[in-house]
N, C-alpha and C positions, 0 to 999 in steps of 0.2 A: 502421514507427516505430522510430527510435533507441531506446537507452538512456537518452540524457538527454532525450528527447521523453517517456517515459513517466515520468522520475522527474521530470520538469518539469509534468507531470499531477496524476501523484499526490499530492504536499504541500502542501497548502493552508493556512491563517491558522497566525501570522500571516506566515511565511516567504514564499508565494508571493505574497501581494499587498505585501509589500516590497518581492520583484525588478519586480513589477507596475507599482509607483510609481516605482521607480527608474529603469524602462526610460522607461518617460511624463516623469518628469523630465529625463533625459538626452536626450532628444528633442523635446521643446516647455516653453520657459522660459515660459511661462505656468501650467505646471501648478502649482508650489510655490507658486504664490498665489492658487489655487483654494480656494472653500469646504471643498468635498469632500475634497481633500489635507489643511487642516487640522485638518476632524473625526478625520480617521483617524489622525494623530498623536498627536491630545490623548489617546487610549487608552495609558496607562501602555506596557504590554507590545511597541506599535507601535516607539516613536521608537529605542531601543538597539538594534532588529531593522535597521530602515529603516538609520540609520547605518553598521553594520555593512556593511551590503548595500553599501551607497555606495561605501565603503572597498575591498569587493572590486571592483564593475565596473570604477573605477577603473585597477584594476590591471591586470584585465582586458583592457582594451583596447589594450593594451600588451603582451599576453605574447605569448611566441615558444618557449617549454618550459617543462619539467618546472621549473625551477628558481626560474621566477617564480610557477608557480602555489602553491609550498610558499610563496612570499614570500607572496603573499595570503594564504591559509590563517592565516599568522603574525598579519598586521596589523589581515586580522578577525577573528582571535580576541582579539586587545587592545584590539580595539576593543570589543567587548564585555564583555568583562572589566572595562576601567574605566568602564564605565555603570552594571555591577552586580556591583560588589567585593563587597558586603557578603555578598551570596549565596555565594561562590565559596571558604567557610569550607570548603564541603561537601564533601569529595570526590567522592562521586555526581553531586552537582550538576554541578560542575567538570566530569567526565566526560560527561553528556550536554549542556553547551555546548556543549564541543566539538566531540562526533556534531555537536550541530544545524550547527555553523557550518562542520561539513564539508560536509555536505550546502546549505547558505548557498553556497559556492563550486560547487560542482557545479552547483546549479539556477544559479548566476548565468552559466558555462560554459554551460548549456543555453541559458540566455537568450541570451545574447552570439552563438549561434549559429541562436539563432533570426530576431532582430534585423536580423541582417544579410543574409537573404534577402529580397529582392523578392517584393510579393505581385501574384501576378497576376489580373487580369481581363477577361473575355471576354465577349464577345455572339455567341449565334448565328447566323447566317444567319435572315433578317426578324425580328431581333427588335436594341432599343434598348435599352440597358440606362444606368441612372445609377447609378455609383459615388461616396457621399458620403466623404471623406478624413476621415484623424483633425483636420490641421491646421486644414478649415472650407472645403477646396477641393470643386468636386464635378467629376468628370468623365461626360460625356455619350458613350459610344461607339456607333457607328454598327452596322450590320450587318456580320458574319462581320470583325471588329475584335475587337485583343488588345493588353491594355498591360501593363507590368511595372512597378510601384509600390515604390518603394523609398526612405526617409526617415534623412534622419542629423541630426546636432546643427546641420548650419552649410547643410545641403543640403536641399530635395525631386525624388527624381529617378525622373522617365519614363520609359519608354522604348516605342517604338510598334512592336509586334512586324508586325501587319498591319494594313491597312484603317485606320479616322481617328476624330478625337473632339473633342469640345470641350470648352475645361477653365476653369472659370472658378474664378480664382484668388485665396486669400484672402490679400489684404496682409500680406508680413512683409519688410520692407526687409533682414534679417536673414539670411534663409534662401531664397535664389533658387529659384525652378521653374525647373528644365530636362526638357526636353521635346525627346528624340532618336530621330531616325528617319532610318534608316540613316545618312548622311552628314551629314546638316543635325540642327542643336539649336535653338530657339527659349529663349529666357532671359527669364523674368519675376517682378516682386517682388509683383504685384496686378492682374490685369487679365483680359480673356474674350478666348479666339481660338480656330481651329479647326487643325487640323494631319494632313495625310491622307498616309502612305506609300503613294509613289510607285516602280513600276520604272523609272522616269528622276530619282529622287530625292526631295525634297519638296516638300509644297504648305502655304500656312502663309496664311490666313486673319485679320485680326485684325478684332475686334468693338470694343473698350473698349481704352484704357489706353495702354499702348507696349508692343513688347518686340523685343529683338534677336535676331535669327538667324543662326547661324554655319554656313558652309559649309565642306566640305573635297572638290576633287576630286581622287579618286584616280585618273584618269585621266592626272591633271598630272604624277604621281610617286611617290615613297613618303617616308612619314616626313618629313623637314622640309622637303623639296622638294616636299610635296604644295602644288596652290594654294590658296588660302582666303582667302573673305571673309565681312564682316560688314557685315549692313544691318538697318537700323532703320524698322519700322513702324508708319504713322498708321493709325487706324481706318480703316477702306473701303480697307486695302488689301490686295494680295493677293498672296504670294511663289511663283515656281514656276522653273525650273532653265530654260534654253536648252540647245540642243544642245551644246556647248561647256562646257558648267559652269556660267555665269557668272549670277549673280542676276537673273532678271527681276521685276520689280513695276510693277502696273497696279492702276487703281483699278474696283474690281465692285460692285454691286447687293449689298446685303449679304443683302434677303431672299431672293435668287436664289439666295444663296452658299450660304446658310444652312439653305433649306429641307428638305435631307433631315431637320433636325432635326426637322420636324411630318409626316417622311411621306411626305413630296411631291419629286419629279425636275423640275426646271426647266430646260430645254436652251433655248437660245437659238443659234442660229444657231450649231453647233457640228458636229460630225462626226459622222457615224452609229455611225463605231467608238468617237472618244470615248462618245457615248452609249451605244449597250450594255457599254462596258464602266463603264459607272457602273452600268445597270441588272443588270448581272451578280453586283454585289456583292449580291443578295437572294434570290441563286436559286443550289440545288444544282445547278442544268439551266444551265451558261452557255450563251448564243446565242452562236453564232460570224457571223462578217461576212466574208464573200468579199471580196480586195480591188479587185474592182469596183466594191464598194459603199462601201467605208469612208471614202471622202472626199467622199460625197454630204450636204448638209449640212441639218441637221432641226434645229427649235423645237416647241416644247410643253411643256407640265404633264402628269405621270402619276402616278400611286399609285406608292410603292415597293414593291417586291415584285409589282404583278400584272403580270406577264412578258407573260401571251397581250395583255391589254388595249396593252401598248407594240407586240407583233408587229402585231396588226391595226391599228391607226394606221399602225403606219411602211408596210405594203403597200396598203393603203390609199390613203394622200396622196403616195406618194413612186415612184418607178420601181425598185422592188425586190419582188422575190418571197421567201416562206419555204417551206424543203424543208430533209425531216430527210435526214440522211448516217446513214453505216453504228452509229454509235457513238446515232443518237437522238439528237443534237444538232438544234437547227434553227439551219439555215443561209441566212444573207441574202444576195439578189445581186441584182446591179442587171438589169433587163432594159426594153429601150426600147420 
């Protein structure tokens, strides 16, 4: 833990629920005309603090040295000062405004650096996790899936480290959702879709609403010669890369699309490798697929997560054996 992580800890009312409110304010215009923000104001000792605070982030977000941080330091101490002149007869007094509004700059430096890191979160391997956001968004992550959550005044921004999620989005015309996985970004002001990083790129799901998706293949080139597009989609449709880069969309089953959300693998005449490698996202054990098998092509409903229950199906109804290799993997291969 830093320095300013510990002294952002330790100082509490009413200094740290200033930088508190200020951060909340600075980052969702809804807050300042919240009940709650204005109870906490109406307390005499609150509003000259809060101000104050204002005055620094302010400046804050701005600074580049030494030189501006003493400019803050200046402007909130004047600022407080002229809220409560009468007091500042005192010398004493005088003297620990000052400390405090030192320390006011400091914690707001802790803030400011707090702020601007990404929060992350994750779900295990078979397990779903819901992440509800400050703004009113909630995101749905799947198994052994990781996002990095990160929020500013004019932005909300994703990013899809592994594996997929669904995010259903709280309306602010204001402050766009972006939503980036590796290559491709999906852009939305209010709406539910689902978005699954891909090693051949993105897969971009939409439930509700509109939203656009920007591509860039870097295959194409670098920098402004890379190629890039943008496409917009309607409910029931569904975004995924072609070999070549270039956007595909096709219209899908949305509970089909949708059902890892309750549990459930739904393969519809699809590949056996695609398949386990969906079913792989639930198991520390992935199955491997000999490529004699993997363009042999399998439908059915299974639990997520019960591995053996998919093994015995697939040997079962299909022309494929299971045998472990040297590492305890089991291995599928086709046999006639």
């Amino acid at each position: 833990m830093s320095w300013l992580d510990k002294l952002y800890r330790k100082h509490k009312d009413p200094v740290r629920e200033a930088i508190e409110w200020a951060h909340r304010v600075q980052t969702d215009d809804d807050v300042k005309n919240s009940e709650e923000f204005k109870e906490w104001v109406r307390v005499t000792k609150h509003l000259p603090v809060f101000d104050a605070v204002m005055s620094s982030v302010t400046i804050i977000s701005e600074f580049s040295g030494t030189p501006k941080i003493l400019r803050m330091r200046r402007l909130a101490l004047e600022s407080f000062q002229s809220s409560r002149k009468a007091d500042f007869y005192s010398w004493h007094y005088a003297t620990a405004a000052a400390s405090a509004l030192s320390l006011v700059v400091l914690i707001c430096l802790a803030l400011f650096y707090r702020s601007n890191q990404p929060i992350t979160y994750t779900a295990q391997f078979g397990e779903r996790r819901t992440v509800a956001l400050s703004d009113g968004s909630r995101i749905l992550l799947d198994s052994n899936s990781q996002v990095d959550v990160g929020f500013t005044r004019n932005a909300r921004l994703v990013t899809i480290e592994r594996g997929r999620a669904r995010f259903d989005v709280a309306h602010n015309i204001n402050r766009p959702f972006r939503v980036s996985a590796g290559a491709g970004t999906v852009i939305a002001v209010g709406t539910a879709f689902e978005v699954e990083k891909l090693q051949a790129g993105i897969l971009v799901t939409l439930i509700q609403g509109r939203v656009m998706v920007q591509q860039t293949d870097a295959r194409s080139g670098n920098g402004m010669h890379a190629k890039s597009a943008t496409t917009f989609l309607s409910p029931g449709e569904q975004l995924t890369e072609s070999e070549d880069g270039l956007p595909v969309v096709k219209r899908v089953d949305l509970d089909t699309a949708t059902a890892w959300e309750t549990g459930r693998l739904v393969f519809q005449n699809v590949s056996l490798g695609d398949a386990v490698e969906e079913v792989n996202r639930y198991t520390v054990h992935p199955i491997a697929v000999d490529p004699s098998a993997s363009k042999i092509r399998i439908s059915g409903v299974f639990n997520a997560g019960d591995v053996n229950a998919f093994i015995k199906a697939v040997t079962a109804y299909l022309p494929v054996s299971a045998s472990t290799n040297a590492g305890k993997s089991v291995v599928l291969s086709y046999h006639s």
